[in-house]
C-alpha positions as CSV (number, residue, x, y, z in Angstrom):
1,X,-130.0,-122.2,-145.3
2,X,-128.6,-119.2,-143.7
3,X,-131.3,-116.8,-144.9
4,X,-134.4,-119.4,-143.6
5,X,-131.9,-119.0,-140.1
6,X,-131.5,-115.4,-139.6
7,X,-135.3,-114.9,-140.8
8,X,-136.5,-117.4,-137.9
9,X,-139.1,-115.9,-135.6
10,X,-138.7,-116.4,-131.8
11,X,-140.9,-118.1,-129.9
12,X,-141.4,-116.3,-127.1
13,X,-140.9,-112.0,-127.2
14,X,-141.2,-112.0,-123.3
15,X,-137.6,-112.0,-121.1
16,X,-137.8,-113.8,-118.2
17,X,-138.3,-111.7,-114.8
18,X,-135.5,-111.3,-112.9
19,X,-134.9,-113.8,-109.5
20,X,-135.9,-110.8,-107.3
21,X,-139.5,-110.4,-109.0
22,X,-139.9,-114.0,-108.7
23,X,-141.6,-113.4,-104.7
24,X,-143.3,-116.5,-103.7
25,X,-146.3,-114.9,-101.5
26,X,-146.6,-117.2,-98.1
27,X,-150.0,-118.8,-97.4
28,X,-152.3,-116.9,-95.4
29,X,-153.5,-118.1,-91.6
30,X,-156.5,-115.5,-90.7
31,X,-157.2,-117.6,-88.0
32,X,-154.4,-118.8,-86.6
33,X,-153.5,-115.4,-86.1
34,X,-156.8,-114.1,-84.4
35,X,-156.7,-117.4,-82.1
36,X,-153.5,-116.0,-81.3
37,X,-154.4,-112.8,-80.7
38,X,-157.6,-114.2,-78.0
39,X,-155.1,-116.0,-76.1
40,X,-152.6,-113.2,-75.9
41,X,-155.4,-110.9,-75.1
42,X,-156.4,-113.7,-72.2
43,X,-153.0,-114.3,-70.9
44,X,-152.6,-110.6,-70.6
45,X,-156.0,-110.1,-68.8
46,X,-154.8,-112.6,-66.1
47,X,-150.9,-111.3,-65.5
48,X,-152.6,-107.9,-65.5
49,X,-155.1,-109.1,-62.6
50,X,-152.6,-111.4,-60.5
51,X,-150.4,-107.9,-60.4
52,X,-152.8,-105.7,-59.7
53,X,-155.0,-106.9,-57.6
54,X,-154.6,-106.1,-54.0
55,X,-155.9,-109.2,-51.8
56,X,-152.8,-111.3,-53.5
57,X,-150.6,-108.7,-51.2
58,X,-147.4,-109.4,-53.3
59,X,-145.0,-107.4,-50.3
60,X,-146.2,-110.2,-47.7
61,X,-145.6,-112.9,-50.9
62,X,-142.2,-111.3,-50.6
63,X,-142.0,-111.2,-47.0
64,X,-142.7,-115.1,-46.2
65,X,-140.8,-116.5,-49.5
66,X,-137.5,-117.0,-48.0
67,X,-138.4,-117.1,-44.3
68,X,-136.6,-120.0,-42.2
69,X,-139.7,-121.7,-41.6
70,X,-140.7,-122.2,-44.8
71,X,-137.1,-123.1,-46.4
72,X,-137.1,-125.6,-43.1
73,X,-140.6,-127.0,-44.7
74,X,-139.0,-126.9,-48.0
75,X,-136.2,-129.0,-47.2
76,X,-138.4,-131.5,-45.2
77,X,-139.8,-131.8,-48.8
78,X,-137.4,-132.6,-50.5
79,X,-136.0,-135.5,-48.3
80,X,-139.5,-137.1,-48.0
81,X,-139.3,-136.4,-52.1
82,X,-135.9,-138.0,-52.5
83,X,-136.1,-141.3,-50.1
84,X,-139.4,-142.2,-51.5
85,X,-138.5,-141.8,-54.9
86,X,-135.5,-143.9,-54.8
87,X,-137.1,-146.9,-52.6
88,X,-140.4,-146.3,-54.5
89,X,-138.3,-146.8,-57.2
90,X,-136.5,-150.0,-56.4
91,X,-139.4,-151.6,-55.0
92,X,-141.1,-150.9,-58.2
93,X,-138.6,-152.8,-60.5
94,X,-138.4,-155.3,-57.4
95,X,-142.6,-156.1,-58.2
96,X,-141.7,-155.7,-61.9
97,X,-139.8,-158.8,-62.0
98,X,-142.1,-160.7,-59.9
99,X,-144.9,-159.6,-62.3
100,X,-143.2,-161.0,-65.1
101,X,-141.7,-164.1,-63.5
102,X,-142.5,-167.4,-63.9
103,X,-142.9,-168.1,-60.4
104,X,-147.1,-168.1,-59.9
105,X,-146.2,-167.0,-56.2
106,X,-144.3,-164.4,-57.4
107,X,-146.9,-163.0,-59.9
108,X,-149.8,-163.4,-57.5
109,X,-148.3,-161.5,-54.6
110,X,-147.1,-158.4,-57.0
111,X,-150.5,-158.4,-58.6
112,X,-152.2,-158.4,-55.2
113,X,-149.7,-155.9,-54.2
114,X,-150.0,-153.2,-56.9
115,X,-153.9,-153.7,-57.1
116,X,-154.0,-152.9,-53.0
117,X,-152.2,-149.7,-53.4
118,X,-153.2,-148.2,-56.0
119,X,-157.2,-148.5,-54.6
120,X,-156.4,-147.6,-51.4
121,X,-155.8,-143.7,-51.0
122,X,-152.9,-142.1,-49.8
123,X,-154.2,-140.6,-47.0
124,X,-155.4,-143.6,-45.9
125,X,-152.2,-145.3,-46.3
126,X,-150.4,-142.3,-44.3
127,X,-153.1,-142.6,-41.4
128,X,-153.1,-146.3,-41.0
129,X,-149.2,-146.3,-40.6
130,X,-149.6,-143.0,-38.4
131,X,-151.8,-145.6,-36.3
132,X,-150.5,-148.3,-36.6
133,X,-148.9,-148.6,-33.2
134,X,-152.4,-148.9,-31.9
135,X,-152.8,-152.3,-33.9
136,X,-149.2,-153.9,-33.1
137,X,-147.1,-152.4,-30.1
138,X,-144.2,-154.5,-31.0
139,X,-142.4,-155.7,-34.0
140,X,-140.3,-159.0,-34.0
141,X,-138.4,-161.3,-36.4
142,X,-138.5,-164.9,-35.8
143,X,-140.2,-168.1,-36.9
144,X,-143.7,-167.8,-37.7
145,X,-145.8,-169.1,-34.7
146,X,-142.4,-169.6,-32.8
147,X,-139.8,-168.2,-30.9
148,X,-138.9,-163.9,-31.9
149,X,-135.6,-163.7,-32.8
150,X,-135.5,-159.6,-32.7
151,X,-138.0,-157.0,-31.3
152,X,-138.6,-153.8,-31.8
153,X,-140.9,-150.9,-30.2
154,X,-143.2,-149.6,-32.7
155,X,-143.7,-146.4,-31.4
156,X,-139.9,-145.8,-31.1
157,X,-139.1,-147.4,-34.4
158,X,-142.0,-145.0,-36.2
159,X,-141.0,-141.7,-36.5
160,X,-143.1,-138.7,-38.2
161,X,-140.6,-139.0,-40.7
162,X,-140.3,-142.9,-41.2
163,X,-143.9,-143.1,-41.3
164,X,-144.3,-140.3,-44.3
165,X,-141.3,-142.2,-46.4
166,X,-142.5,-145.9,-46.0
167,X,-146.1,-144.9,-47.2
168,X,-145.2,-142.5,-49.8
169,X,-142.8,-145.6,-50.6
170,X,-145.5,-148.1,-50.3
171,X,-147.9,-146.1,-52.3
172,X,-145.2,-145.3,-55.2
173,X,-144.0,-148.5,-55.6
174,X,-146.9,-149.9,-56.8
175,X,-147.2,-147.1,-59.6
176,X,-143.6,-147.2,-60.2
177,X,-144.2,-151.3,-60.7
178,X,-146.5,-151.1,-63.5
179,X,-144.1,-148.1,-65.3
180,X,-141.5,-150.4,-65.2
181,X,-143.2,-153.5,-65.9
182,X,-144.8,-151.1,-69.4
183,X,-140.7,-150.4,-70.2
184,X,-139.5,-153.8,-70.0
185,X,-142.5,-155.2,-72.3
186,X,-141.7,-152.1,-74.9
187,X,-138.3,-153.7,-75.5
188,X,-138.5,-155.6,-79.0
189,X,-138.7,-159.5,-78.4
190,X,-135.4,-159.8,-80.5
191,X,-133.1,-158.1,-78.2
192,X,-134.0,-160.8,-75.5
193,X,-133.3,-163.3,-77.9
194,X,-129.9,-161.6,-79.2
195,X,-129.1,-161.5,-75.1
196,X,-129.8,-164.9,-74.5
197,X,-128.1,-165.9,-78.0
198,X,-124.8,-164.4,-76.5
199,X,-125.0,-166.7,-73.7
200,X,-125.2,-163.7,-71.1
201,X,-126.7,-164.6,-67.7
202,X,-130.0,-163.6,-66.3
203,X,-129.2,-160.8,-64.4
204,X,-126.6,-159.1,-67.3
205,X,-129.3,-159.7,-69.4
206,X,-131.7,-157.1,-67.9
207,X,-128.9,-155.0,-66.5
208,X,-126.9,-154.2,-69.6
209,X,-129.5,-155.1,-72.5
210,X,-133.4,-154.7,-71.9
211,X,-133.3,-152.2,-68.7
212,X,-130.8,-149.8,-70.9
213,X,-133.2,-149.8,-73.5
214,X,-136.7,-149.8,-71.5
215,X,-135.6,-146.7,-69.6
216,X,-136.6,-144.9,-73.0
217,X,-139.9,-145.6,-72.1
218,X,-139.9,-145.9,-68.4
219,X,-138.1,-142.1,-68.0
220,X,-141.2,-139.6,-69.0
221,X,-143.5,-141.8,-67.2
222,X,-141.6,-142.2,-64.3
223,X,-141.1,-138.4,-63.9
224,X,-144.5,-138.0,-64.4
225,X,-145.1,-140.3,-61.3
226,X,-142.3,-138.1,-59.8
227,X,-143.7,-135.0,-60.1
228,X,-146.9,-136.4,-58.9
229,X,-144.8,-137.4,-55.8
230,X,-143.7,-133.6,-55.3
231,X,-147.3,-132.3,-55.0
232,X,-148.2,-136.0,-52.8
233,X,-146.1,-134.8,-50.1
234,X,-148.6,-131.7,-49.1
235,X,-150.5,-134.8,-47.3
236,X,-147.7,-136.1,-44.7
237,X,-148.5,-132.8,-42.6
238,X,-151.9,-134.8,-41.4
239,X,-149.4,-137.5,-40.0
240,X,-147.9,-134.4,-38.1
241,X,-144.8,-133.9,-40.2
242,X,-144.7,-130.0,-41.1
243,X,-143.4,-130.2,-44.7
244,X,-143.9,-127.1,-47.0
245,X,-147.3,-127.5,-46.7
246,X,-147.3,-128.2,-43.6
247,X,-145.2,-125.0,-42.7
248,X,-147.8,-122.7,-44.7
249,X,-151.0,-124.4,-42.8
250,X,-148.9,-123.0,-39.8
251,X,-148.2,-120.2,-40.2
252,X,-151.7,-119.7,-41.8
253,X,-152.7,-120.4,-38.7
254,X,-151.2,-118.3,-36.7
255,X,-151.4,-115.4,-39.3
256,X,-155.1,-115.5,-41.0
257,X,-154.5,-113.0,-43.2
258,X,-151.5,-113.8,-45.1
259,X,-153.3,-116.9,-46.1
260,X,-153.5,-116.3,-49.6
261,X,-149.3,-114.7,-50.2
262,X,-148.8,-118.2,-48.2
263,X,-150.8,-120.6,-50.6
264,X,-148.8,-118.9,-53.4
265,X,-145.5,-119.0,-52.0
266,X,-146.2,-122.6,-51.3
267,X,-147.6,-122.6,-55.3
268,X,-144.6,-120.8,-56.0
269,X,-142.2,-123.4,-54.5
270,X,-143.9,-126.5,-56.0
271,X,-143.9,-125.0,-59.3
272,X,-139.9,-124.3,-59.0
273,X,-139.8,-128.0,-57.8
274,X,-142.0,-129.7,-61.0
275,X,-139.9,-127.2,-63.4
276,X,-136.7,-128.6,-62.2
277,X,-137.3,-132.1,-62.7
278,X,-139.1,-131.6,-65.9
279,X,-135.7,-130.0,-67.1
280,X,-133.7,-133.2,-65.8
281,X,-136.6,-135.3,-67.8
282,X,-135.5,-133.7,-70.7
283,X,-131.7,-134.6,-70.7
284,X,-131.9,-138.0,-69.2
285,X,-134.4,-138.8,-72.2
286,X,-132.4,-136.8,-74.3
287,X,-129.2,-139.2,-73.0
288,X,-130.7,-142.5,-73.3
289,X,-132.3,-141.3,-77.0
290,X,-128.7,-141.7,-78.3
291,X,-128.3,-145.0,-80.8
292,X,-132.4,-144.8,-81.1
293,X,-132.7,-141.6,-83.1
294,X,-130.8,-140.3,-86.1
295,X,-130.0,-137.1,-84.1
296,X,-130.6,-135.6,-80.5
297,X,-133.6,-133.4,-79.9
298,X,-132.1,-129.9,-79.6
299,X,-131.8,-128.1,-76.4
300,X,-134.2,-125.3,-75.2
301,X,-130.8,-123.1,-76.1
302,X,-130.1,-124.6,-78.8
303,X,-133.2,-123.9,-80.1
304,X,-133.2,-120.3,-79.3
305,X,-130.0,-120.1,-81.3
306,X,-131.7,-121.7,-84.1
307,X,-134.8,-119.1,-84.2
308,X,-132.2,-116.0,-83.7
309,X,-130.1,-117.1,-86.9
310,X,-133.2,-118.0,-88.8
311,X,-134.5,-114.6,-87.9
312,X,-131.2,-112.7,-88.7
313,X,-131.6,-114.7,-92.3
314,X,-134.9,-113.6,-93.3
315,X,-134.1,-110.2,-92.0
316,X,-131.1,-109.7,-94.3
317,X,-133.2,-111.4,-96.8
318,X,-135.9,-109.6,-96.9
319,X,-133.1,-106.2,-97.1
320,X,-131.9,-107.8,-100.5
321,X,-135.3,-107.9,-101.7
């Protein structure tokens, strides 16, 4: 028995290669890499042209960034941007509701509404208010076909400024309506029966439940709608209110050949504007996420952290190999 075991053959002669032999060869992308090398090739083509090419005269670009008149224009913008927003806003969850109400005067009147607005241009909406002392001199509050309790002068009442804000207002609310009404309807059906299970009134209902939970959905959109709001202002300078856009028609005006430097410092400024809320987007999803994902998205430094370390632990790998 012992002789049959130290005569036994081996079944295999061959040792096994060592781990750092064993190279696993990573699958080849020819084309991803010459698509990438087009774009690059593009990209650098254009930054090459916007720097070198004279008629963008990047010393007067310079010159009118940061001038009063401009940062005046600037700020214009961002009130009309704020107080529209916020009643937009409102008014939007205000025709939500109504939409989905069981009222049939309720859900006529927001349809009618939200259909009005968003057909109707916003220009159109701007110069009709802009005019619309022509129509109605006076304003009063009373009973209809009666006695006027209060009365106000239209002209007084209407300022450049009150007339931008109520039609960017009137015209956002009607967008903002259907974002809203989109969030509510997202919510599963089983969390408005859990809410009224626990015998929670109406309005706690919506305010600590479903509208908690729909702002998941209503967020992106509504920044969307938002940013779209930032570039919608450029049109209250034709109701004579000089905004940043306003500001660079100006002084365009009065100096024809920095038009182009003040087109893109006005570009310039709107694109700071859109970046900034599109970095607020991402937190206040990124908030609201919490409970709905198994974890958080990670954050744009986060992520570079991420790509540094993985980079530093192929590096030191590739060194051992």
């Amino acid at each position: 028995m012992s002789e049959s075991l130290g005569s036994a053959v081996p079944l295999s002669t061959t040792e096994p290669r060592p781990a750092a032999a064993q190279r696993v060869l990573p699958l080849r992308h020819p084309g991803r890499w010459i698509a990438s090398a087009i774009v690059l090739v593009v990209v650098a083509q254009i930054v090459h042209g916007l720097a070198t090419n004279p008629f963008f005269q990047w010393d007067r670009f310079q010159y009118w960034f940061l001038r009063p008149t401009i940062l005046d224009g600037l700020l214009i913008t961002l009130e009309v941007t704020l107080y529209s927003a916020v009643l937009g806003l409102l008014g939007g969850i205000l025709l939500a509701l109504a939409r989905l109400s069981e009222s049939p005067v309720l859900r006529a009147v927001s349809w009618v509404y939200i259909w009005l607005f968003r057909s109707v241009p916003l220009i159109v909406v701007l110069l009709f208010l802009y005019n619309f002392s022509a129509l109605y001199k006076t304003l009063s509050l009373g009973v209809p076909f009666g006695p006027a309790f209060l009365t106000f002068d239209e002209s007084r009442l209407a300022t450049d400024m009150v007339v931008a804000v109520v039609g960017l207002s009137l015209n956002e609310a009607a967008y903002a309506a259907e974002v809203v009404r989109g969030g509510i309807l997202s919510v599963d059906q089983g969390q408005h029966e859990a809410a009224s299970a626990l015998g929670l009134p109406k309005g706690d209902q919506f305010t600590r439940i479903v509208f908690p939970q729909a702002l998941r959905s209503i967020t992106p959109n509504y920044v969307n709608q938002l940013i779209g709001l930032i570039k919608g202002t450029s049109l209250v300078f034709y109701v004579s209110l000089l905004d940043l856009f306003g500001s660079v028609q100006s002084m365009g005006s009065t100096y024809p050949g920095d038009i182009v430097p003040l087109l893109l410092v006005a570009t310039a400024w709107y694109l700071i504007l859109t970046s900034v809320v599109s970095v607020v987007q991402f937190y206040v999803e990124r908030y609201y996420s919490r409970g709905a994902l198994r974890s958080l998205p990670p954050t744009p430094l986060q992520k570079v952290r991420t790509g540094l370390r993985d980079l530093r632990a192929r590096a030191r790998k590739e060194a051992a190999i």
